[in-house]
N, C-alpha and C positions, 0 to 999 in steps of 0.2 A: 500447386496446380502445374501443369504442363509448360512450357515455356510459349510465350506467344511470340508472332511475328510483328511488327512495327504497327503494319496495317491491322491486323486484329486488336492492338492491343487499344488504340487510338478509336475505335469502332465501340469496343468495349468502355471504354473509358464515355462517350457522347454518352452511352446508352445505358450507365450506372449500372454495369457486370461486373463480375470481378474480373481483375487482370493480375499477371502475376509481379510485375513491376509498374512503379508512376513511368508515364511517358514523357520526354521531353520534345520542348519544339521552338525553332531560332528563326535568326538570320544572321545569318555571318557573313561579316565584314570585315574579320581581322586576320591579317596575313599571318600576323605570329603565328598564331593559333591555328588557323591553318596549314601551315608549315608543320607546326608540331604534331599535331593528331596524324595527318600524313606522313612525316617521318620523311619528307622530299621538300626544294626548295623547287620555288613556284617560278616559271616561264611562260613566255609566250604560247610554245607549244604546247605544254600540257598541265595549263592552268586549269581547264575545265575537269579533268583527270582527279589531279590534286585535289579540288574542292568537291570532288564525288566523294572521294576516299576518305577526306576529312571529315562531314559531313554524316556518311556512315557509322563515322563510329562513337559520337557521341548524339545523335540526333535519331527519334523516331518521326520527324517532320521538321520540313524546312520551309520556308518560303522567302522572297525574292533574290533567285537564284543569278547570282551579281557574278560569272567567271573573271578572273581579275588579270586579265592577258595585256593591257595597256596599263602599268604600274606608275608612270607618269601622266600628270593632267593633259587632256589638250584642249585647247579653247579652240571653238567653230561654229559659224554663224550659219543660221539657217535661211532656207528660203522665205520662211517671213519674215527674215531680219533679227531675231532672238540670234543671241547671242549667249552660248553656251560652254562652262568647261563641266568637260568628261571627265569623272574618275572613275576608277573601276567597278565601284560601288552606288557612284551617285551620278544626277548631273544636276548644278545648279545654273539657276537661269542667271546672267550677268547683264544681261542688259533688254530693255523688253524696247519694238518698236513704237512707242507709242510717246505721243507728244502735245494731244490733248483727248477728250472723250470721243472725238468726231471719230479720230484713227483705232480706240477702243469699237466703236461702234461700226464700223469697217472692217475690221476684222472679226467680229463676232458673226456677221451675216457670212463674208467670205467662210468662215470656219463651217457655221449651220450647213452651208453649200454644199463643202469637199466632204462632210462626213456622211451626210445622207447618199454623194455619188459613192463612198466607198461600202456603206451598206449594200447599196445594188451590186457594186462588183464584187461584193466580199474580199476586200482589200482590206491590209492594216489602215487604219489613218492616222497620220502624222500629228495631224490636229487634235485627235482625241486620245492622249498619251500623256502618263503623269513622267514629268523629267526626271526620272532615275532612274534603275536600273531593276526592272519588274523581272519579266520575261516576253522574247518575242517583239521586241521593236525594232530589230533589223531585218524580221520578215516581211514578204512583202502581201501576201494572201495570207488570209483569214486559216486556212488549213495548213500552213505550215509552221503556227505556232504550236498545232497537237502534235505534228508529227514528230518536230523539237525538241517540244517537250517530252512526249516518250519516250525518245532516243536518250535525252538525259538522264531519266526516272531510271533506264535499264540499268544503266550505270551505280545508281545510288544503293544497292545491294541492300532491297528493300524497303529501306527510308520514302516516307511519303513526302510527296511534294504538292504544296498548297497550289490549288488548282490557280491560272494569274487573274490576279484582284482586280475586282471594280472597285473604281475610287474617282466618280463620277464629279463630284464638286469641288475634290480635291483637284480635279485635271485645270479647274477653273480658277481655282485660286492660284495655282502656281502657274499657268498660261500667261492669265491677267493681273496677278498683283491682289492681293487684297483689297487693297484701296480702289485699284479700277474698277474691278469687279463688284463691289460696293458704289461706285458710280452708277455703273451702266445696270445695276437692279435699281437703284433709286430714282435713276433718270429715264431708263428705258427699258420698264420692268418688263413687259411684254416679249422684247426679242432678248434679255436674259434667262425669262422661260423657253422660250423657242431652243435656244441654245443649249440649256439642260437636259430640254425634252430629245433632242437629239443626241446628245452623250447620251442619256438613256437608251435611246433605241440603237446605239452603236453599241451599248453593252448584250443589251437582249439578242442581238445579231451575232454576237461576239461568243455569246453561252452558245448558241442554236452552235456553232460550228465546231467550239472546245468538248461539248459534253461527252464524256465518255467514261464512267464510274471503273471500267479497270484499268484505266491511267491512274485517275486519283478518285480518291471517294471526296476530300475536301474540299468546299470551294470557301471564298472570302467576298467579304464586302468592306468598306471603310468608307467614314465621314468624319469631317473637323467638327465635333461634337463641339468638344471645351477645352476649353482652358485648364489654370491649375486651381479656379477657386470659384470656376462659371463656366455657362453657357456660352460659347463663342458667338451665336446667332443670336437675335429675340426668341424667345419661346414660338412668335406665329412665325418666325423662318422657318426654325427646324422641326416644328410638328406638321408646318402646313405645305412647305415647301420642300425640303431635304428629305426628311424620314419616306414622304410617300411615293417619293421615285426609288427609291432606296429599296424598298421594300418589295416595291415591283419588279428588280433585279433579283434580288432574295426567292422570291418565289418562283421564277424561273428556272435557279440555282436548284430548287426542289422540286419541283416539279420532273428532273430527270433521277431524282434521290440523292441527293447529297447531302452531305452532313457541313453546314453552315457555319462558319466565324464569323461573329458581327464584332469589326474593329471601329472603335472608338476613341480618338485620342482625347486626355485630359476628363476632365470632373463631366461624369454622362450620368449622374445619378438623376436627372431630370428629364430624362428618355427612356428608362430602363423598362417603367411599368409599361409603356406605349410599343416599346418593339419588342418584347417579350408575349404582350399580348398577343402579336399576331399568331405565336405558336410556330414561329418556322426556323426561330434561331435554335442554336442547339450548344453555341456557345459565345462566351463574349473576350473582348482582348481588348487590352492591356488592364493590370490592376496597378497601375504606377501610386504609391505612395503618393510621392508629390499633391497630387490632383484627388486625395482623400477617399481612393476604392479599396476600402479595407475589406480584405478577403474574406473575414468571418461576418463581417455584415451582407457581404453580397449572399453566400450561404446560407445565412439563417433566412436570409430573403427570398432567394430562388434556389429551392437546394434541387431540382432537375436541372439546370443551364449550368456549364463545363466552364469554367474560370482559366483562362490562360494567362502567359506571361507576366507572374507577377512578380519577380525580380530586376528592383530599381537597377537600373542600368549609368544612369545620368549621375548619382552620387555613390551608392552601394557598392555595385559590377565596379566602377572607374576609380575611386578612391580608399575601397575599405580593402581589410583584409580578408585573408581566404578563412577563417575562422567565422567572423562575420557573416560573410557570403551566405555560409551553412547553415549557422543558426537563425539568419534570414530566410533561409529557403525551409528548413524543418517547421519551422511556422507558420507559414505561408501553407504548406502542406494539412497540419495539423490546425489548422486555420478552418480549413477545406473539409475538413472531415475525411482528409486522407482518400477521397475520391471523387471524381468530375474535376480533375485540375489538370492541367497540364504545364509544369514549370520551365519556364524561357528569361531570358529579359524584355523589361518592358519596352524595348524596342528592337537591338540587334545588339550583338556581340560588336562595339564599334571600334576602330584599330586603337582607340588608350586605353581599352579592357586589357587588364593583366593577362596573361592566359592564368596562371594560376587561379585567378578567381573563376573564371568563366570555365573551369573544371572542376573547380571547389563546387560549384552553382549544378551543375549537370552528375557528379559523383554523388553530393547528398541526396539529389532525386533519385538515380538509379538504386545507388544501395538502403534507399529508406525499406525499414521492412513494414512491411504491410499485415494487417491483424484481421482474420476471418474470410 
């Protein structure tokens, strides 16, 4: 068949057509490898450059689009007292203002506040932001994150770019800690719904302004489903609580046509019939080993829904060799029935990926040949 373009073939691929290669889809976070696909050593100046061009030539979709123009950490404390180091890929929290539930509980109302004022204004808001490096958290309105992002997409020399994810619960666990956050739903369930319900409606606000199907056709959604051998919530959390805001974002997502990723970290085999049913995902991510998503069971299960990133990243990608890698990824494929897959690692290309592997892992997909 004809050779396809990234965006065709990833379209093809949701919608079980033939295409004429598997597509692949990352995030890269590793400068070697960067550096090397690029064939340039990365700067300040034209670090965003570099990972365009990197990017390009081994990816038909990316997402969190991390430029890595600050190559040393810098720690900096925020207006609400978080304390944060920056790396160019990530940011972890260091230290959280909180010193009993009361000051959890003071901030959760202050947060509901500034994120509903930044709805009206269609402003970013600071407060409803997952601490790493997505896309668009140094703009400062709500229309300059499309604009951004376009500007980048030009650059990617037709590589799709995952539209930036909701990860609504997620904002809350790393805001507040797990354990706070687990406080202030058990102590004061009522304004920790208030406070989801509001991330919610800062994401619904947040679609209304990004949608635009020929920047990207993809959008994304994520939840801390599970673990490596459970459920991270009770079952009445995340049927009764998680999933149905989640879903309400989801269908927003569709509602302008997008073709959906429902990300789920760890063992989600206990979700799968319940968000599949609504009929709006189109595909699901990650298959990590680890947490027991074995690709030819998801398959035989839902052979309509597109299986993404199922190359172990955390022992596989990091420790094995590039022989390995292949015969991991050829199975995975042949797993799959050699279509509706899209091969990645199950998280990102992280900087103690070999590069060797993390091209062993992307050459097997591209040169797998395809039958009929």
């Amino acid at each position: 068949m004809d050779k396809l373009n990234s965006r065709e073939r990833l379209i093809n691929t949701f919608e079980g057509k033939k295409i004429d290669r598997l597509a692949t889809y990352d995030i890269m976070h590793n400068a070697c490898l960067i550096e090397y696909l690029a064939d340039k050593k990365i700067t300040p100046e034209n670090a965003e450059d570099v990972l365009c061009r990197a990017v390009s030539k081994v990816l038909d979709m990316v997402r969190h689009f991390s430029v890595p123009k600050n190559m040393e950490a810098v720690i900096e404390t925020d207006e609400d007292g978080f304390v944060h180091k920056k790396e160019w890929w990530t940011i972890q929290v260091l230290e959280r203002p909180f010193k009993t539930i009361s000051d959890v509980v003071e901030m959760a109302h202050r947060d509901i506040e500034r994120i509903h004022e930044c709805i009206g204004k269609k402003k970013v808001c600071r407060q409803a932001q997952f601490p790493t490096r997505l896309f668009g958290e140094d703009c400062e309105y709500l229309e300059e994150v499309k604009l951004d992002f376009k500007r980048v997409t030009e650059k990617l020399d037709g590589t799709i770019m995952v539209a930036p994810e909701s990860c609504t619960l997620y904002y809350c666990l790393e805001r507040y800690d797990i354990t706070w956050w687990t406080y202030l739903y058990n102590d004061y369930r009522e304004l920790a719904i208030d406070l989801l319900d509001a991330l919610t409606d800062y994401e619904i606000a947040r679609i209304e302004s990004f949608a635009d199907l020929s920047v990207t056709p993809v959008s994304f959604t994520s939840d801390p489903v599970g673990v490596n051998d459970s459920l991270l919530f009770s079952p009445e959390f995340t049927l009764n609580v998680m999933l149905p805001r989640t879903r309400k974002i989801i269908e927003k997502w569709k509602s302008f046509g997008y073709y959906h990723i429902y990300f789920a970290d760890g063992y989600k085999w206990p979700v799968l019939d319940e968000v599949i049913s609504w009929g709006i995902v189109d595909a699901v991510d990650p298959f990590e080993p680890l947490s027991h998503m074995d690709v030819k069971r998801f398959r035989q299960k839902y052979p309509h829904i597109t299986i993404c990133q199922p190359i172990d990243c955390q022992n596989l990608l990091y420790a094995g060799t590039p022989e390995e890698v292949r015969k991991t990824t050829i199975k995975a494929i042949e797993d799959a029935d050699a279509k509706r897959i899209i091969i990645g690692s199950t998280s990102e290309i992280h900087p103690g990926v070999p590069v060797e592997n993390a091209l062993a892992m992307y050459e097997a997909a591209r040169q797998y040949k395809l039958h009929g």
